[in-house]
DRENMI-425190 format. One record per residue: residue in one letter; x, y, z of N, C-alpha, C in turn. Coordinates in steps of 0.1 Angstrom, whole numbers, plus 5000, padded with zeros to 4 digits. Layout:
aXYZXYZXYZ...
//
This chain:
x058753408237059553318229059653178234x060053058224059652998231060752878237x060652788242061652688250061352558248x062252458247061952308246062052278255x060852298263060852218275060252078283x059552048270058751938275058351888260x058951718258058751648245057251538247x056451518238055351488242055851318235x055051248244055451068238054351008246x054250878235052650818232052850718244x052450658252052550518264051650448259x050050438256049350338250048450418242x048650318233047850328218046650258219x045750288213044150278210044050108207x044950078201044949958200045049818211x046149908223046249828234045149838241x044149918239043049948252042049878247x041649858228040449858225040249798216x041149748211041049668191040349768185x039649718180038949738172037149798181x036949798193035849848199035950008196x035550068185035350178190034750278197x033750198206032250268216033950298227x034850248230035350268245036350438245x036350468257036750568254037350598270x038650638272038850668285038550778292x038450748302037350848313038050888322x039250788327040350828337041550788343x042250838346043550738345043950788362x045250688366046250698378047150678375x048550738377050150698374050450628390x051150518393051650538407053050438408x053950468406055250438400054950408385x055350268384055250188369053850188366x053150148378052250118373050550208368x050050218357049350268345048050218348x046950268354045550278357044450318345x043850268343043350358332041450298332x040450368336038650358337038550378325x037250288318036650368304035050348312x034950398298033250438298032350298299x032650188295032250068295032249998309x033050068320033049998334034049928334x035049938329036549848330037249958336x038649858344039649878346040749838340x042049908333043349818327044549868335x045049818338046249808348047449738335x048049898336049649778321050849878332x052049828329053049878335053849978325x054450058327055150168321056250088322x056850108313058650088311059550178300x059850308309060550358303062250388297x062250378283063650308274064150458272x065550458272066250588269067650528259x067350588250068350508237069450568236x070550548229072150598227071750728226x071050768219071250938218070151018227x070150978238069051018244067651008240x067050958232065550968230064950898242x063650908244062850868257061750768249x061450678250060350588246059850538257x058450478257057750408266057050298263x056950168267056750048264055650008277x054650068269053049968281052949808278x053249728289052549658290051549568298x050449538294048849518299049449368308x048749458319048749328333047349278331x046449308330044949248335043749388331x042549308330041449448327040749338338x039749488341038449388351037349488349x036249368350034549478343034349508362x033449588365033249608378031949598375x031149538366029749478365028849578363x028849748360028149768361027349878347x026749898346026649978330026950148332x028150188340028150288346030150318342x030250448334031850458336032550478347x033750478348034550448358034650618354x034450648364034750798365035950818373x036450778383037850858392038650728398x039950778396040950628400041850708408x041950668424043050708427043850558435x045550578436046350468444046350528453x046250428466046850468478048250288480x048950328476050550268478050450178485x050750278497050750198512050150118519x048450158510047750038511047549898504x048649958490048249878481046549848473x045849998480044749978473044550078460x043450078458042950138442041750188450x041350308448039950358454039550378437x038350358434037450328423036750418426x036050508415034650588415033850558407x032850498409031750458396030650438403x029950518394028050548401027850568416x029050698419028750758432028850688440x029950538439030050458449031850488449x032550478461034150448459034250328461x034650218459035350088462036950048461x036950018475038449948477038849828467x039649828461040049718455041749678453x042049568452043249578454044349568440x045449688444046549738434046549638421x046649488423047549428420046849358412x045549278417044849218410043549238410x043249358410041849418407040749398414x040649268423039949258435039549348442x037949318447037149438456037649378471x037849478480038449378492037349268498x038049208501037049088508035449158518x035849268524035149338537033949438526x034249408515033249508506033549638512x034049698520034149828524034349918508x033250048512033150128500032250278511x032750358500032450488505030650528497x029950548500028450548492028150698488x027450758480027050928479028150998473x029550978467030451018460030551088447x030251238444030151288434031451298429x032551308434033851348430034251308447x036151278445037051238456038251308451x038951278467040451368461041651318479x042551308473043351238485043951358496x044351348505044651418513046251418514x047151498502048551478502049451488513x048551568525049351628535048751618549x048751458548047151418562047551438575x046451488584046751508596046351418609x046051258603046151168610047351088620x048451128609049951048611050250948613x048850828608049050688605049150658592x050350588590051050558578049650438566x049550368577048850248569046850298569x046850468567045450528564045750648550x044850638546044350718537043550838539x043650968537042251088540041551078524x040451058528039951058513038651218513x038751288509037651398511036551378498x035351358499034351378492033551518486x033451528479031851608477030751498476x029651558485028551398486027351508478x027051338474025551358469024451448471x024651458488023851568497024151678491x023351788489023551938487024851978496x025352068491026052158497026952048513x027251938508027851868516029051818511x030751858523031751788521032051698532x032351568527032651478540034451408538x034751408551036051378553035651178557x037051098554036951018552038150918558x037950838565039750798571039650618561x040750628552040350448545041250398550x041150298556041850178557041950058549x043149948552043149868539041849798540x041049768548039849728546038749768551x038649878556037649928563037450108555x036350158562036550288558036250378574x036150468573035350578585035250718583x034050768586033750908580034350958597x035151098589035651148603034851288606x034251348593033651488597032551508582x031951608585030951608577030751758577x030951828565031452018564030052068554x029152168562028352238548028752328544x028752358529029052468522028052538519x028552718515027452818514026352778503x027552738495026952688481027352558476x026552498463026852368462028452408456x029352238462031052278456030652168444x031252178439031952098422032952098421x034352128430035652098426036452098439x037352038446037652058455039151998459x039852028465041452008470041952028481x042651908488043051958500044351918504x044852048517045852018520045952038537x045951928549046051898556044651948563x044352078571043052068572042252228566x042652238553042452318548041452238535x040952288527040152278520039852388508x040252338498040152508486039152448479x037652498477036752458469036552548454x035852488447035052558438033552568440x032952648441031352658447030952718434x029852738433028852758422029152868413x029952988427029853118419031353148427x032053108431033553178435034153018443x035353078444036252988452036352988467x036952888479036552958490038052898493x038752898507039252808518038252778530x038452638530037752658541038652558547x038952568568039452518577038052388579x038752298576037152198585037452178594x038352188601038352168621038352258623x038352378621037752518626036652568622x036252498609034852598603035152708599x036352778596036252958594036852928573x036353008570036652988558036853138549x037453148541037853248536037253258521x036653378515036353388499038053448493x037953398487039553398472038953478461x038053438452037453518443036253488435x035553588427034553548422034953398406x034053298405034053238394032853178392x032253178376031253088376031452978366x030952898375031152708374030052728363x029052778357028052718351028952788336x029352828337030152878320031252818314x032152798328033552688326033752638340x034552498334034952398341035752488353x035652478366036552548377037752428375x039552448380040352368383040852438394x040852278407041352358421042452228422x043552278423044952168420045952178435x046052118444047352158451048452148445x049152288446050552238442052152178452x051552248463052452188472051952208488x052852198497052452248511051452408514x050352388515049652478520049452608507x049452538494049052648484048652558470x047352638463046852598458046552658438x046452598431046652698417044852658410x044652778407043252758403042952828388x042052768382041552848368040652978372x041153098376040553208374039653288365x038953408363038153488354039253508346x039053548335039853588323040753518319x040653348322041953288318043253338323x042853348339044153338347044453208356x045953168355046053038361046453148376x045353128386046053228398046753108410x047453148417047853068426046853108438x047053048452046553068463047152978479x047253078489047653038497046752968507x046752888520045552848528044952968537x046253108533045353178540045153318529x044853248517043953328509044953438503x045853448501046753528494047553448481x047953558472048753468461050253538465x051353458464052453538465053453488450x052653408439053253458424052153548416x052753598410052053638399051153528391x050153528389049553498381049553448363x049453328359049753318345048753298335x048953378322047653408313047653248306x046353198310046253078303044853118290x044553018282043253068279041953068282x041353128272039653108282038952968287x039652878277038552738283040052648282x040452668294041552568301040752448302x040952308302040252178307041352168317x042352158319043052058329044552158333x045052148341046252218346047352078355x048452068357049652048360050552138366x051352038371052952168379053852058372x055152068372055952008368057552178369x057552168384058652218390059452268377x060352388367059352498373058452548362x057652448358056652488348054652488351x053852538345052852508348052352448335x051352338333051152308323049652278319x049352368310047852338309047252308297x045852228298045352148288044352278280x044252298268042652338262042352218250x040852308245040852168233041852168219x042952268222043452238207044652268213x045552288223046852288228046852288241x048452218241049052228254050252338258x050052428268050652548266051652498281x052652578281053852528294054052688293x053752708314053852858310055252848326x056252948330057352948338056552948349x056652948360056453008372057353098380x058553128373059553198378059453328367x058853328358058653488352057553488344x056353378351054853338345054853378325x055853328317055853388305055753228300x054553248291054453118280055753078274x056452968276057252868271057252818260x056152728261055752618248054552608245x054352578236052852538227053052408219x052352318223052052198219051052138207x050852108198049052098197048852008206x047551978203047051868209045451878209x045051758200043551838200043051728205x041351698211041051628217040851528228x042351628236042751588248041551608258x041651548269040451598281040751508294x042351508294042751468307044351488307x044551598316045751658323046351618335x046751528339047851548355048751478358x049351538367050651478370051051418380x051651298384051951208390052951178397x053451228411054751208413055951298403x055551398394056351448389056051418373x055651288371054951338353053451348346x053751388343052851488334052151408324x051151328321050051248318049251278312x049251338298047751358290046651228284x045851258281044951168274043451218265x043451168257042351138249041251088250x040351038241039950958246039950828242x040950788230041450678229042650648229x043450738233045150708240045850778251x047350788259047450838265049050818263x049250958261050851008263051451098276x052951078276053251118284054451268283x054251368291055051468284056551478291x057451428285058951408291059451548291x059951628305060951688301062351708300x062751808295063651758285064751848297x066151798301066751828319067251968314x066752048331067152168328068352238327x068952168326070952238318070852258307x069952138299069952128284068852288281x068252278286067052398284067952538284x068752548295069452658302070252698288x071152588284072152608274071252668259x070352578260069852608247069152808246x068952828258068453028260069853048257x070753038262072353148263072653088247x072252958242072753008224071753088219x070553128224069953198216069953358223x070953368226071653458237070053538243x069453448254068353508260068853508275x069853578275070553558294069853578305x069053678303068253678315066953558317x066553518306065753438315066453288314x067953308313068453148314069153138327x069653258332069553328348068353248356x067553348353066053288357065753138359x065753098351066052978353066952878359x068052928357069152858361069352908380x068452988383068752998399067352888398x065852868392064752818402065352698400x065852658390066952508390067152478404x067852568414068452528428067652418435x066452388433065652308444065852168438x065652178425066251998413066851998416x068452038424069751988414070652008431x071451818433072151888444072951978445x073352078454073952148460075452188454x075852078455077352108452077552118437x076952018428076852018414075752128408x074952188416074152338414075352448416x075852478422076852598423078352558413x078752458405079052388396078652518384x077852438382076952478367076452608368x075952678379075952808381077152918375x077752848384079352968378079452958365x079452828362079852808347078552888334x077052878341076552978333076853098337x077153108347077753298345078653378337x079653248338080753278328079953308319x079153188310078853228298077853338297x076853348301076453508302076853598301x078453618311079153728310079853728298x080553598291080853598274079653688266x078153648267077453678258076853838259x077353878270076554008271078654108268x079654048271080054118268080454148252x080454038242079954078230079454138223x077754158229077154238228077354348232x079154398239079354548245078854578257x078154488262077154548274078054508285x079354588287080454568293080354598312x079154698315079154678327078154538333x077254528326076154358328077754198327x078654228319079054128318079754148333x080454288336081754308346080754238360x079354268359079154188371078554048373x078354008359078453848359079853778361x080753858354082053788354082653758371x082153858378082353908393081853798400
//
């Protein structure tokens, strides 16, 4: 059954990115506060600011507007954009090269420093350097069956390690010195300062897209056989159940406590607290999913919305009128990690009460006697 959990809203329109060009098409985007990253296929970069409006009645709008575009000169799309903050840089992926360039005004750094052989990158959320003013950047390189570790600085770069895999990877995520790949025919962990590495399960990359996502400290959510979203730990165990997504997932998200995933004709929001489909979205055309510090970022390939959700009291309230108690329970405990402390045990009692109202209506007089309790 399903839940309003997440309202879907447009941030840039086709028209802000492209007039009237219709060859352009975006290839990839970065959220990192306000500010709206966005690669096309043409070799540009557009940098606009988010500004988001919340009106008398609560509606949520978003108002882009365009700081600057820059061509990076070459007849090659901008395939991968990630921020690093702290450094105020922009790491660029285009034609297997990374380049530093700076946040603000699109500049390659003075020092040319750039990473070379880059089939795909991915940041290191949980680095084990413990210098503030560095970046881990992990590669899959151009070499066969080769992952290389990466230390960026604001102007410099340095390769720290260099890891072979059994097989060639195509998808990869890391969290501190662990490594969750996608290889040709299964998933692995692998330790790169130990070298020991673990198989997770069988998949084949040549039929569908593999997705390997951190979701938080030391555990990772992947697109499984059968259109399962499975989780995974660094040491190769799942401790949720598993959620049925469909057979050709493009893109996956978390967004605390939901999971959210892309195919080509919907966006589906499934719990992670009782893995049960929520919402269905359409959405056709999409072919970029992720989330940012906490939102949730779709795109096309000529626009890019953003999916607001909608706060979970309001969610909670709206199951107990459709008298669905148990999973507004459910909910209303994984609520505990959002919501401080003292105003969580607040709102708790207060849905219990109502639960115990709704079940004892229903007669179900010993379920209420020990909500009321």
């Amino acid at each position: 059954m399903s839940v309003k959990a997440f309202k879907l809203v447009s941030a840039v329109e086709r028209e802000m990115l492209m007039g009237d060009k219709n060859y352009i098409n975006i290839e990839c985007i970065e959220c990192c506060g306000k500010n709206l990253y966005i690669g096309t296929n043409d070799c540009f970069i557009y940098h606009f600011l988010l500004d988001e409006k919340v009106s008398t009645a609560g509606k949520i709008t978003f108002a882009a507007t365009k700081q600057l575009h820059k061509y990076l000169g070459l007849k090659k799309p901008v395939s991968e954009l990630k921020a690093a903050s702290a450094l105020t840089r922009l790491l660029v992926l285009c034609d297997n090269t990374i380049t530093l360039v700076n946040m603000i005004n699109l500049e390659p750094v003075p020092t040319g420093a750039r990473i070379k052989g880059a089939v795909t990158f991915t940041l290191n959320e949980n680095p084990v350097s413990g210098d503030p003013f560095c970046v881990e950047v992990c590669i899959i390189s151009v070499k066969r069956r080769t992952i290389q570790m990466f230390m960026v600085f604001e102007d410099r770069v340095q390769i720290v390690k260099e890891v072979f895999t059994p097989e060639q990877p195509c998808a990869v995520a890391v969290d501190g010195y662990y490594l969750c790949l996608a290889l040709t025919t299964q998933y692995i962990i692998l330790n790169y300062n130990t070298g020991v590495s673990q198989d997770l399960f069988p998949y084949c990359s040549d039929e569908k897209r593999p997705i390997v996502k951190r979701i938080g400290r030391q555990e990772f959510l992947l697109a499984g056989p059968g259109g399962l979203g499975m989780f995974a730990t660094v040491d190769g165990i799942s401790q949720r159940a598993p959620v049925h997504w469909s057979e050709n997932v493009i893109g996956a998200a978390l967004c605390f406590p939901y999971v959210v995933a892309l195919d080509e004709e919907f966006i589906t929001v499934h719990s992670m607290l009782d893995q049960q489909q929520k919402q269905t979205l359409p959405f056709k055309e999409g072919h970029i999913l992720q989330d940012f510090e906490g939102k949730v970022i779709v795109a096309t390939n000529k626009g890019v919305y953003i999916l607001v959700p909608l706060p979970l009291e309001k969610q909670i309230q709206d199951l107990l009128a459709s008298h669905r108690v148990e999973e507004a329970l459910v909910l209303a405990k994984g609520a505990r990690r959002n919501i401080p402390k003292e105003k969580f045990q607040v709102m708790y009692k207060r849905i219990l009460q109502q639960a115990g109202f709704i079940q004892f209506a229903q007669l179900q007089f010993l379920e209420a006697k020990e909500l009321f309790r």
